[in-house]
N, C-alpha and C positions, 0 to 999 in steps of 0.2 A: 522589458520585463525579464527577470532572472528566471522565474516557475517555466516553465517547459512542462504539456502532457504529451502523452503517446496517442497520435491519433489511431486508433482500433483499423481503419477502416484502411487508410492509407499506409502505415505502417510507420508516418515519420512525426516529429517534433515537433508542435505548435505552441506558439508563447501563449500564457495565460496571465495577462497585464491586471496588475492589481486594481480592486476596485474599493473607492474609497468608504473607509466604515466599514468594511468587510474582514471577515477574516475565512481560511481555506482550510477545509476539514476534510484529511483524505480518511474514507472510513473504513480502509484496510481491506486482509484478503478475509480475517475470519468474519465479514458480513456476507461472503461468498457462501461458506459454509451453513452460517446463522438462516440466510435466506432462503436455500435451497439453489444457487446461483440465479435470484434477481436481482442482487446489487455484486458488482464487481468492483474493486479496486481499480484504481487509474492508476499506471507507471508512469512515473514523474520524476524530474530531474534538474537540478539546479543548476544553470549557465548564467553567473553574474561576470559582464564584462565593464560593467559602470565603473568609474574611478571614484563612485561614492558609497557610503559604510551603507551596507545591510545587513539587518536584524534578521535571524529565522531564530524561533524557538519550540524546537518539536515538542510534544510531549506523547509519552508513549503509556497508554493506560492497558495491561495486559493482566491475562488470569493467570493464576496458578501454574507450574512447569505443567503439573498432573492432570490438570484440569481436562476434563472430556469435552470437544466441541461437537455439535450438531446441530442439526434442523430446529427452528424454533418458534417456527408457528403454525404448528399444528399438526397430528400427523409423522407420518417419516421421511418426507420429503423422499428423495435417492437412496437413503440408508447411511450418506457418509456420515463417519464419525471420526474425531482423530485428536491423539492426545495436544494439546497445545505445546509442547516442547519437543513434537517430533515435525510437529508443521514448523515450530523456528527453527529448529534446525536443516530443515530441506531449503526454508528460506535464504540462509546464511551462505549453506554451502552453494545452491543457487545467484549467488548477487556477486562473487570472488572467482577469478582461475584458481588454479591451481599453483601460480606464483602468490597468491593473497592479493592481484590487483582487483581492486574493483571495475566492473565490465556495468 
């Protein structure tokens, strides 16, 4: 299997082998936010070493640069809040060194 997740717990790499009829929905960091952190995003990574063709096709569904994110069921949850174009950008700067490799 190419998908790789981060195990939380051990701190390393476990394959996540396709299952047929399925498809894999990472629900990112802003359900972190949306939840009040009950749901977290999984860190995930692709190591294809098959001599055979694979398909990925991300699709990225996102709000507005401007867009206010927060708590969203019910309540204030922690109080965070935070524009969605300052969380992609900590994400960005976060995922490159500072040569632009990605780490």
């Amino acid at each position: 299997s190419s998908l790789q997740v981060l195990d939380r717990r051990t701190g390393g790499w476990m394959s996540a082998p396709p299952i047929e009829d399925a498809f894999v929905m990472n629900i990112g960091d802003m359900f972190d936010v949306w939840t009040n952190g009950k749901y977290k995003s999984t860190p995930h990574r692709v190591v294809h070493t098959s001599s055979t063709y694979r398909v990925s096709i991300p699709f990225f569904y996102e709000p507005n640069a401007d867009a206010e994110v927060r708590y969203l069921l019910g309540g204030d949850g922690d109080g965070r809040r935070v524009r969605y174009i300052d969380h992609l950008h900590s994400k960005v700067s976060t995922n490159f060194d500072h040569t632009g490799r990605y780490e």
